[in-house]
Every structure is written in C-alpha cells, then in structure tokens.
C-alpha positions as a LaTeX table, in Angstrom:
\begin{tabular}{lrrr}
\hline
Residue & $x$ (\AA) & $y$ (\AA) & $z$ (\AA) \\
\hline
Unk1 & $-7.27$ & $-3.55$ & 16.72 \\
Unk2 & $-5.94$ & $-4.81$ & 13.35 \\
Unk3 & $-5.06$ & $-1.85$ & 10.91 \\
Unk4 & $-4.82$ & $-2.36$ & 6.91 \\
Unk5 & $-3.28$ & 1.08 & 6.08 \\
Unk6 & $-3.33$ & 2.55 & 2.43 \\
Unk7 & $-0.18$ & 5.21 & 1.85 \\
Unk8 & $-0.96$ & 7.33 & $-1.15$ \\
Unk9 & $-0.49$ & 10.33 & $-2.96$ \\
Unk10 & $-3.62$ & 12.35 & $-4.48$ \\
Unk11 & $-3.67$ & 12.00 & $-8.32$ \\
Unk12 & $-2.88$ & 15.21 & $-9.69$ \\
Unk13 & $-1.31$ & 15.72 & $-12.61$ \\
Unk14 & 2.41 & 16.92 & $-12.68$ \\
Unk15 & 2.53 & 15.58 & $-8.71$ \\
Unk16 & 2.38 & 11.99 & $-9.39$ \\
Unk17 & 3.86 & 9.18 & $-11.77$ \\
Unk18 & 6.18 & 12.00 & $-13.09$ \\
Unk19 & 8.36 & 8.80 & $-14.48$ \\
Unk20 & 5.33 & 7.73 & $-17.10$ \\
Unk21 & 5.65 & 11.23 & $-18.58$ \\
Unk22 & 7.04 & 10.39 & $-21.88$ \\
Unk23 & 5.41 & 9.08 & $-23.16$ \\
Unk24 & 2.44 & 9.65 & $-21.14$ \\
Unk25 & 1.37 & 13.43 & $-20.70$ \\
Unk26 & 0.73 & 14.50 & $-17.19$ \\
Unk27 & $-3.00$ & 14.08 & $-17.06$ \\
Unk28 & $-2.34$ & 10.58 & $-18.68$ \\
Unk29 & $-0.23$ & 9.48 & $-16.25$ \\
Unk30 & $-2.37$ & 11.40 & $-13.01$ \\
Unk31 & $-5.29$ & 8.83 & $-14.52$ \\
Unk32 & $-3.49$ & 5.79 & $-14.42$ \\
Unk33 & $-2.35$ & 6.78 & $-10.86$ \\
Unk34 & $-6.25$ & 7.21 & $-10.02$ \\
Unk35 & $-6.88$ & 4.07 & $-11.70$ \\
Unk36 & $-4.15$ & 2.42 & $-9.39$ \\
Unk37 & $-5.17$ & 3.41 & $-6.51$ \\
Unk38 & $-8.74$ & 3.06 & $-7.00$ \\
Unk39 & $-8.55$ & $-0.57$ & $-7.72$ \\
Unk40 & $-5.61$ & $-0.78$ & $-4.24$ \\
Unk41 & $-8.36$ & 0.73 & $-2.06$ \\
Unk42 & $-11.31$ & $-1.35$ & $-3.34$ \\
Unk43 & $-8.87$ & $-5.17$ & $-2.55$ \\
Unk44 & $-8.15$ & $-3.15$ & 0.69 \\
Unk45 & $-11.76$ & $-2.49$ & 2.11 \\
Unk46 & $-12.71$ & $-6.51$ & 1.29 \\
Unk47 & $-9.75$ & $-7.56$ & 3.97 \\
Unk48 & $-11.14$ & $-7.95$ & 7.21 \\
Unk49 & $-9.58$ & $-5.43$ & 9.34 \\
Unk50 & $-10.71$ & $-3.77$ & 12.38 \\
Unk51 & $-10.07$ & $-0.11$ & 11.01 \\
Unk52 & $-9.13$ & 0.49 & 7.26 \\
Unk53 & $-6.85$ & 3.85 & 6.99 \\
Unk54 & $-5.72$ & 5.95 & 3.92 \\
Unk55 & $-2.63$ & 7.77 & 4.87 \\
Unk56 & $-3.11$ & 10.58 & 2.19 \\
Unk57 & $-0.85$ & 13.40 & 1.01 \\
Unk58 & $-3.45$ & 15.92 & $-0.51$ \\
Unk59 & $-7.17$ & 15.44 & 0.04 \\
Unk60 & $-9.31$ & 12.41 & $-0.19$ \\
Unk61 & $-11.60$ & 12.62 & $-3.92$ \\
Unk62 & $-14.30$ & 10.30 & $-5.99$ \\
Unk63 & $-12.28$ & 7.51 & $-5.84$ \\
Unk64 & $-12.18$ & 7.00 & $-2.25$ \\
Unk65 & $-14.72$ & 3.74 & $-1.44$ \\
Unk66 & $-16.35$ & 4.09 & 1.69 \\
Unk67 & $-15.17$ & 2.57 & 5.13 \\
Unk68 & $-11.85$ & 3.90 & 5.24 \\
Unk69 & $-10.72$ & 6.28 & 7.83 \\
Unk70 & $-8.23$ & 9.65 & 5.82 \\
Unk71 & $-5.20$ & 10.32 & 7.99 \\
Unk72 & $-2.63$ & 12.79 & 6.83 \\
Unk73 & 1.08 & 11.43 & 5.93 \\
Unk74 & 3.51 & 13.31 & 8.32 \\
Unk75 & 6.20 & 15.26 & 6.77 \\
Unk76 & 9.89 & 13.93 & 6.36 \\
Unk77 & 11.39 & 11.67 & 3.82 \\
Unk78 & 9.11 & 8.33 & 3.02 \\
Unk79 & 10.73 & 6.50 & 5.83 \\
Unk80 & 9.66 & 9.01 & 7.99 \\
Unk81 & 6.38 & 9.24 & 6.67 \\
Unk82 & 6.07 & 5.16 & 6.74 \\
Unk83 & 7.37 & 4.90 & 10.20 \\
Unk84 & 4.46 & 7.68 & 11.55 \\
Unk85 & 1.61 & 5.54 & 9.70 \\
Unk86 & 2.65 & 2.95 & 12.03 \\
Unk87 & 3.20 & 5.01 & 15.03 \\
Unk88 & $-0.27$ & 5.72 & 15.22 \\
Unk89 & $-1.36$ & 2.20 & 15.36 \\
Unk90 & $-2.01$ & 0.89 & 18.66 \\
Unk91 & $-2.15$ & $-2.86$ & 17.35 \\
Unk92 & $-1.09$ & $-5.11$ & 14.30 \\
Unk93 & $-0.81$ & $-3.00$ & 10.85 \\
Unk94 & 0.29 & $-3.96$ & 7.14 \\
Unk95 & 0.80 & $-1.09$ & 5.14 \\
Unk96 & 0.57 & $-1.02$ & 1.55 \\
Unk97 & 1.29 & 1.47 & $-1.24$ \\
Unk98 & $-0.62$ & 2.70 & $-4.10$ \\
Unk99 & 1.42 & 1.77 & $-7.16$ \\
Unk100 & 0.30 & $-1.87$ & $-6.94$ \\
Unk101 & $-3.30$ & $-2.12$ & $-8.54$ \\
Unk102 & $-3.13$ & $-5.92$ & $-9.36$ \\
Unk103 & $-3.32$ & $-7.11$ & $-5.64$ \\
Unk104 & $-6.30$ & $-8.77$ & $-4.69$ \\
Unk105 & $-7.68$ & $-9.83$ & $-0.77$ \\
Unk106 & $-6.52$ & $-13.09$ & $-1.37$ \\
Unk107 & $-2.79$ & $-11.81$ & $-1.83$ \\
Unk108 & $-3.52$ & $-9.13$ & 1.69 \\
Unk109 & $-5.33$ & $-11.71$ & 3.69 \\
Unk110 & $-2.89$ & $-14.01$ & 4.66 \\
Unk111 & $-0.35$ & $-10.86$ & 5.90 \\
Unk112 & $-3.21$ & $-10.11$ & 8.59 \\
Unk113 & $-2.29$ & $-13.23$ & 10.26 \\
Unk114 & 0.23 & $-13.33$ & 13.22 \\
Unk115 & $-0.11$ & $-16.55$ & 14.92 \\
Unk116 & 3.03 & $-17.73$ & 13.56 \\
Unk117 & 5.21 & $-14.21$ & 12.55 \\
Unk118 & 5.85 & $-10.90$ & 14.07 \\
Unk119 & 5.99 & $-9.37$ & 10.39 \\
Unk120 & 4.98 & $-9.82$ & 7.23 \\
Unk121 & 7.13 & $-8.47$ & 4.28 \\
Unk122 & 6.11 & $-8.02$ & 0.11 \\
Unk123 & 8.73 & $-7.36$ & $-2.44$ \\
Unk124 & 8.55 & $-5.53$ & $-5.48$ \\
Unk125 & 10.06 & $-6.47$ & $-8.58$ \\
Unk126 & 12.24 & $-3.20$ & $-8.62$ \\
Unk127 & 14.29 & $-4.19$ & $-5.77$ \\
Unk128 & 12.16 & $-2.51$ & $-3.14$ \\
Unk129 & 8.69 & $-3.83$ & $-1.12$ \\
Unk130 & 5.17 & $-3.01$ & $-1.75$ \\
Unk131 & 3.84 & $-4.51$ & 1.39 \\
Unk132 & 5.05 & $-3.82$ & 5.37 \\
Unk133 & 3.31 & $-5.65$ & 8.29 \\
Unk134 & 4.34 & $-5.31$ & 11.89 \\
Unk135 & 2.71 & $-7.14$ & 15.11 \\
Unk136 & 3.81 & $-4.30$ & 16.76 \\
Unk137 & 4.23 & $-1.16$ & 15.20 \\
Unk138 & 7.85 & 0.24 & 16.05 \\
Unk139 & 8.81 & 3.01 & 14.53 \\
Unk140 & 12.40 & 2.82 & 14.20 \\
Unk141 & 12.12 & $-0.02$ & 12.14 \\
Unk142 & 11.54 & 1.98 & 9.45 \\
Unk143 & 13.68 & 5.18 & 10.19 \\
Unk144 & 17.14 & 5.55 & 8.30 \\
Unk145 & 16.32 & 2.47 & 5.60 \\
Unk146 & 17.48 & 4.32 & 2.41 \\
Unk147 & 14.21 & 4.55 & 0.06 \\
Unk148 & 13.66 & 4.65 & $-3.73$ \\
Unk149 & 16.80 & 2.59 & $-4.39$ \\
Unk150 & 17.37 & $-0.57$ & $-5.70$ \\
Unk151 & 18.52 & $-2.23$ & $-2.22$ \\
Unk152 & 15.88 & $-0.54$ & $-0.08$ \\
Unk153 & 13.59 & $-3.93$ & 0.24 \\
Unk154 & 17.02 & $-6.11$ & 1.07 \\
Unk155 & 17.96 & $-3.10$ & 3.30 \\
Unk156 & 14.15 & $-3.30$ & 5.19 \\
Unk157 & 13.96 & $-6.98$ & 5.22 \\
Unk158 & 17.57 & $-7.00$ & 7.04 \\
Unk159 & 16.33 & $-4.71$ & 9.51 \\
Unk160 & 13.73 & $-6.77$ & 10.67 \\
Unk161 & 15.31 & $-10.34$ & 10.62 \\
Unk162 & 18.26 & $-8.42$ & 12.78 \\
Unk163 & 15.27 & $-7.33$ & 15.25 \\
Unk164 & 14.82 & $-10.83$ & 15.80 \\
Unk165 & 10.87 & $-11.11$ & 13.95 \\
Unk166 & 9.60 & $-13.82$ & 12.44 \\
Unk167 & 9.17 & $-12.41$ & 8.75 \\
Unk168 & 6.58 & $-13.69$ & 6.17 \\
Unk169 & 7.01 & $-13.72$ & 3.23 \\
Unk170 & 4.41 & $-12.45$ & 0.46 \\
Unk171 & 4.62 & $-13.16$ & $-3.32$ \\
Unk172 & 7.15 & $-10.21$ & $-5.28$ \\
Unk173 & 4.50 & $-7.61$ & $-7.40$ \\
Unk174 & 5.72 & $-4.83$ & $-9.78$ \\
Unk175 & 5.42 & $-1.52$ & $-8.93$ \\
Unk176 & 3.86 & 0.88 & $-11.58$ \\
Unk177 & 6.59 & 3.80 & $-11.78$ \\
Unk178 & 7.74 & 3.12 & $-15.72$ \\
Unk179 & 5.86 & 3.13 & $-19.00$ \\
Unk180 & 7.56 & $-0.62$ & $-19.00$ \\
Unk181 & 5.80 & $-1.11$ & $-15.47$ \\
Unk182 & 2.67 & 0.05 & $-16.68$ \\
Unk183 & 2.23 & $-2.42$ & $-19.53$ \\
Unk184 & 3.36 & $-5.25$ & $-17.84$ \\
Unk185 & 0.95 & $-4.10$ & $-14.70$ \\
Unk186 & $-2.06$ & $-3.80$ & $-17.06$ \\
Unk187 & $-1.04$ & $-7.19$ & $-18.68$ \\
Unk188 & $-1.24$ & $-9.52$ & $-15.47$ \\
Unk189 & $-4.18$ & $-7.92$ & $-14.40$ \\
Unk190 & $-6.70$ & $-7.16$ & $-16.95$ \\
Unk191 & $-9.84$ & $-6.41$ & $-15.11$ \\
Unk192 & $-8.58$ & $-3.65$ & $-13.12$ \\
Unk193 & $-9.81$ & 0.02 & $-13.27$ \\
Unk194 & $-5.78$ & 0.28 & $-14.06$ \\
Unk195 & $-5.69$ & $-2.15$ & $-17.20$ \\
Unk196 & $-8.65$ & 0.14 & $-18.69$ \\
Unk197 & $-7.08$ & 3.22 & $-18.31$ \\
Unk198 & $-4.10$ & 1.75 & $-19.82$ \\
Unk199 & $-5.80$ & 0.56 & $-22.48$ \\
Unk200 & $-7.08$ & 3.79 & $-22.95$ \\
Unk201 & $-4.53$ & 5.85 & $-22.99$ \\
Unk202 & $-2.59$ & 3.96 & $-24.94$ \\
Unk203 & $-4.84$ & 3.95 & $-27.81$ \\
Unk204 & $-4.68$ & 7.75 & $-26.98$ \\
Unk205 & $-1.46$ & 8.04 & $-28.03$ \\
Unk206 & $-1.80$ & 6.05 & $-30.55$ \\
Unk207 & 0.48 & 3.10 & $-30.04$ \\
Unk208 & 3.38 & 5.45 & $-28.71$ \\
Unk209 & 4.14 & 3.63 & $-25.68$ \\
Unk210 & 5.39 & 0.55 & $-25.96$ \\
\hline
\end{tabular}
C-alpha cells in the first residue's frame, strides 16, 4: 500500500504565511496559501498511489479535490508531526508539503518508485526539503532533525545516508514563505491557481510588493 501524503495547514488568515504579511495583509497572504495548496493537492491526486492522505491541522474546506483521505497532524514540533504521518503508514510513503504549488505528477512520480532506493529526498531552495519518501516508514528518522533552519535538509539527508538507504534524489523547488518566494513561485509556474492569486493580489496592492 503506497501512500502520497499531503502535510498542510488550513488557510486562515493570521495562522498561515505570517512571513508574506508586509506587504501582503493577512487575508492576502491566507489566499495565496489556499491557492498553494489547492494546486499541491490537485498534482497529488493524478500520482498513482494506493491511498492519497492530507495530514491537516484545522479542518478540510472547498479546496479539498476528492479522493484524498483527512488525517489529523499529531501534536509536537514539525518533526514530530512529520515522523507520525509516517508512522501510520503501513507501506512506502512520500510526503510532501504545501508551500510548493509549482510541482507537477511528473516531478512526484518518479519518488513512488523503489526498485532501486529505500528513499527518496527533494530539496528546497531555502536550505531545507519539500519532499520525504521512505520504503519503510521509520519514525525516528525524522525525530530530533532541527526544522525551519537553514541546515535542516543537509541535517535530514545525513540522517538517512547514515541509516544506510539508498537516497534519490529529486530536482531542488522554492518554498513559498517570502514575498521574494512568492514572485519567483508565481513566475516559474504561471498556470497555477497560485500564479493567479499572485497576480491578483499584487495588482491589489498596487505594485507594492516587489
């Protein structure tokens, strides 16, 4: 039983993407969150997996697609929270995050794939990873990597090359967690539910962010 799990936050203003306000206001940035993970969820239900699962702090709204199983995050600190998601997985799992709304199947596909590695690992540009997979879920692979700093992706990947896994390697994205992020996020992928509500809250604001 493959899983492709979804981690996520619900988009509420003033509880997520508190980093894009300025020059976004709260509601602004609560879109573009909504717009992120929107446009996550839909490249995660075309992967063929045997069980598609949102691990969701808050409760599920419009923008969930249909097909995917809602599982509530555990409490703790994110490793904690990340290491439960795979704990309840009784076979292969790659996790992903919300703040990456420019993946696409193509880029998940591959990382469901374990004929030749026992984990899959996707960097993000801001020195941490977007993307976990595990042949077999283990916990405390996860538990005690520092998160949210700018080693915790060299930090993870150590962890599992020193558990002796074969790691794969998928392609570095950018997180959306800066007004920077955001433009450059909108820019590489322009048909996204994202780049729109960029777009229009931008104009919004009339040309303050740049």
């Amino acid at each position: 039983m493959t899983a492709l799990l979804v981690i996520a936050k619900q988009p509420m203003p003033g509880r997520v993407k508190t980093r894009l306000t300025p020059p976004f206001t709260p509601e602004q940035a609560a879109a573009l969150a909504e717009a992120a993970l929107a446009d996550t969820l839909t490249a995660a239900a075309r992967v063929p997996a045997d069980r598609h699962v949102l691990v969701l702090d808050g409760a599920p709204g419009p923008w969930l697609p249909p097909g995917f199983q809602v599982v509530p995050q555990a409490g703790g600190g994110l490793d904690a929270r990340l290491a439960a998601a795979f704990a309840a997985c009784a076979g292969p799992a790659l996790l992903i995050g919300m703040d990456t709304p420019q993946v696409t199947p193509s880029l998940l596909a591959p990382a469901l794939c374990w004929d030749a590695h026992d984990a899959w690992f996707g960097p993000a540009a801001d020195g941490g990873f977007w993307a976990l997979g595990l042949a077999r879920p283990d916990p405390s692979l996860l538990l005690g990597v520092p998160m949210s700093r700018p080693d915790t992706g060299a930090v993870q990947y150590a962890r599992l090359r020193k558990a002796g896994l074969r790691v794969g390697r998928l392609p570095v994205l950018r997180d959306v967690d800066t007004a920077s992020d955001a433009r450059r996020v909108a820019a590489a992928a322009p048909g996204t539910r994202f780049a729109a509500r960029y777009a229009e809250s931008t104009g919004a604001t009339a040309g303050a962010v740049r």
